[in-house]
N, C-alpha and C positions, 0 to 999 in steps of 0.2 A: 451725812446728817441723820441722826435716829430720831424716828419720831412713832406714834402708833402702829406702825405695822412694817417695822421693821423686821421681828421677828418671823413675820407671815414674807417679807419678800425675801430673807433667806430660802426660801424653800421655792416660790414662786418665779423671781425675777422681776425684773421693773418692766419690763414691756406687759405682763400680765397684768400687774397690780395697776397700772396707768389703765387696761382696758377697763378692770372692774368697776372703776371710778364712772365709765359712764354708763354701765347696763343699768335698767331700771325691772324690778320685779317685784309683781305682784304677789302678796300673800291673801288669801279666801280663807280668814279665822283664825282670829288673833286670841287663839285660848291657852287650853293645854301643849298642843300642838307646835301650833302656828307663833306662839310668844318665844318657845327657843330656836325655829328657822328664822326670827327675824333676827332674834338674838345672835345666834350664829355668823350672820349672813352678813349686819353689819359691821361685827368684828374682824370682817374677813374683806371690807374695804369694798362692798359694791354700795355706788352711789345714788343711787335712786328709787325709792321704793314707794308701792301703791301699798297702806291696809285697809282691808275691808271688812266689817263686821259691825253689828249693830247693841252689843251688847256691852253689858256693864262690870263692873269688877264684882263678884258675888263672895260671904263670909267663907260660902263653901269650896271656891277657887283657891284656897291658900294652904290646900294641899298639895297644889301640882304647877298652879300658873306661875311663870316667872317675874309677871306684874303684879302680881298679887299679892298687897300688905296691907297689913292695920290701915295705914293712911293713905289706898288705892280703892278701897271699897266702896262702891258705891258710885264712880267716875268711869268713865267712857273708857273701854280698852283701847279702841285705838289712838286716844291722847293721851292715855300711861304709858303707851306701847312708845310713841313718836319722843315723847318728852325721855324714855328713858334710851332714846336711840340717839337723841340728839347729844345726851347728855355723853354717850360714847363717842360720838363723831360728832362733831358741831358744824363740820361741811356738810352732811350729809342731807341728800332731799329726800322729805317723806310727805306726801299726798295724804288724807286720812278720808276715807268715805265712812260715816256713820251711817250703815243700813243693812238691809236683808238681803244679800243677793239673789233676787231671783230671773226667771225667764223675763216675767215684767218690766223689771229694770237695767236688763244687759245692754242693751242698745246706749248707758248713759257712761259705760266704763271702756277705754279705750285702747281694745288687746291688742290693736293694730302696733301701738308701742313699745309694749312688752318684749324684753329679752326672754322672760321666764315667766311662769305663772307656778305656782304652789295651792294647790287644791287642799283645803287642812281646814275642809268646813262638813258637818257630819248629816247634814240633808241630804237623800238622792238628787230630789230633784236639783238642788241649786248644782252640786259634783255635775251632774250630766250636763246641764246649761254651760259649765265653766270650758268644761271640758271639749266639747262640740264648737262652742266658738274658739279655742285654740287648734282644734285640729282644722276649722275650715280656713285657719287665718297662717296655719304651717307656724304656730307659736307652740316653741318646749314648753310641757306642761307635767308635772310629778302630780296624784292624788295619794292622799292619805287613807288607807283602809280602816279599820275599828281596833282603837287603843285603849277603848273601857274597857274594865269587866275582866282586865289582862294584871298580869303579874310580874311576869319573866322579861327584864330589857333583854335580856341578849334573844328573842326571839324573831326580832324583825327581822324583815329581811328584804332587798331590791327586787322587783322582779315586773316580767308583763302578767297584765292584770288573767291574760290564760294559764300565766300557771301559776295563781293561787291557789291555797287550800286551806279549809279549818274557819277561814275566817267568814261569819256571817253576810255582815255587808260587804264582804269580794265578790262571795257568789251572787248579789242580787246584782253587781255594777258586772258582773259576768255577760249576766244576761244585759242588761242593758246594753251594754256597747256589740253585743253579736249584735242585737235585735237593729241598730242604726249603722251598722257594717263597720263597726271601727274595728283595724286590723290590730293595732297593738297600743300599748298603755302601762307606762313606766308608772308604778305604784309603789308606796313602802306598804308592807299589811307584817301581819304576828302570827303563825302557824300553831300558836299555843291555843288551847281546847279555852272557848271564853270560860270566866268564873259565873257561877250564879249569886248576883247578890243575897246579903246574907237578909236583905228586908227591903220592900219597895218604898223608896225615898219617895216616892211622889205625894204618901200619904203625909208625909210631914208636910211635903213643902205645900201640898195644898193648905192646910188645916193651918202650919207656923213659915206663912212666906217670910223670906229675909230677902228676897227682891226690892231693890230701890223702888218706893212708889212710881207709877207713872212707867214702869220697862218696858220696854213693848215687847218684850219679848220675854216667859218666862219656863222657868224650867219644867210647870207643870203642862205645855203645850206639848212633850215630848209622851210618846206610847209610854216608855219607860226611863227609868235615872242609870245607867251605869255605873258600878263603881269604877273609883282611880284611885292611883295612890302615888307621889311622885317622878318614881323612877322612868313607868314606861309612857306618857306621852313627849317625856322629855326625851327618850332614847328614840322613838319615830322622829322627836321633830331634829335631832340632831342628823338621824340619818337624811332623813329630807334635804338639810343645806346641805351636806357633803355632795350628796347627788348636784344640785344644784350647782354648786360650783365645779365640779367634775366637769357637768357637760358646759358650764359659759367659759372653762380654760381647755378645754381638748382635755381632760383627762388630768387636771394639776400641772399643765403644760409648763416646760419651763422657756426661757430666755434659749 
């Protein structure tokens, strides 16, 4: 009998595809990122997913996000994200947390659950908190390095977060994780030298916000804006799922 994911259990086998049905994983930023490892991820028949993110769909998101159209602007990502996950699987269970992730708030999200977690949120602090509770919970956990400001998809690449290079935010999560003893940490990061944007966006967005009234959260809270431009947060968040599913089948395990 052929049905969605037929294609994917030629390659897999049915005892795989039956397990993925019940892993549940968490994504930490459902943007650039994080909108095609969900994307990916459901495609690929795993049934259960947490997203977390507090943010809205922005004009300027419809360069790179995969939720992002004319008639998502302006609505909660993680209910374009669910509503366009359901629309691919309609078995599928997706939990949606509308918030910040922080230290403050971890104790109300429950890694003890998690088959996986996906780190694909661009604060330290929140990365370190995610990250510290999956390692003290022995929950796989992938982080996303810095995919602004970059050019080149084919430049990411898997690695532990000791032997990154080039990339900004590696070397500060560098340090962090010596400084609280973490031995190792499966990362995707980009080796390519960042770009300097060609003018500081924050000046617009201050002066011409196109933030839905009332955000709680807006782009001009950040030091500075990044550029992006399709290709590459989509080329990290594809590698992200592949990882992912890698490690919840042994390696693309078959039958």
């Amino acid at each position: 009998m052929l049905d969605q994911f037929s294609r994917t259990r030629l390659l897999l086998g049915n005892q795989v595809m039956e397990e993925l049905k019940g892993k549940r994983v968490a994504i930490f930023g459902i943007g650039g990122v994080g909108g095609y490892v969900c994307e990916a991820l459901v495609r690929s028949g795993i049934g259960h997913f947490d997203l977390i993110d507090d943010d809205n769909v922005c004009l300027t998101n419809l360069n790179r996000q995969i939720i992002a159209t004319r008639k998502t602007v302006g609505r909660d990502k993680v209910e374009v994200m669910k509503e366009r996950m359901l629309d691919i699987n309609p078995k599928v269970d997706v939990t949606v947390h509308k918030c910040f992730f922080l230290p403050e708030n971890a104790d109300e999200f429950p890694f003890e659950t998690y088959d996986y977690v996906v780190d694909a949120v661009d604060t330290v602090t929140a990365k370190i908190e995610i990250i510290m509770r999956c390692k003290a919970l022995n929950v796989p956990v992938i982080s996303c390095m810095g995919a602004g400001n970059k050019l080149d998809p084919s430049r990411f690449k898997v690695a532990d977060i000791y032997k990154t290079t080039m990339c900004p935010l590696a070397k500060v999560m560098r340090h962090e994780m010596k400084k609280r003893g973490v031995k190792k940490l499966k990362v995707v990061y980009s080796d390519e030298k960042p770009i300097r944007p060609l003018e500081d966006m924050g000046n617009s967005c201050r002066n011409n916000c196109i933030c839905p009234p009332g955000a709680a959260h807006k782009c001009t809270e950040r030091r500075d804006i990044p550029g992006s431009i399709a290709f590459t947060p989509a080329a990290a968040g594809l590698v992200l799922a592949s990882e992912v599913m890698k490690d919840l089948t042994n390696g693309f395990g078959r039958e």
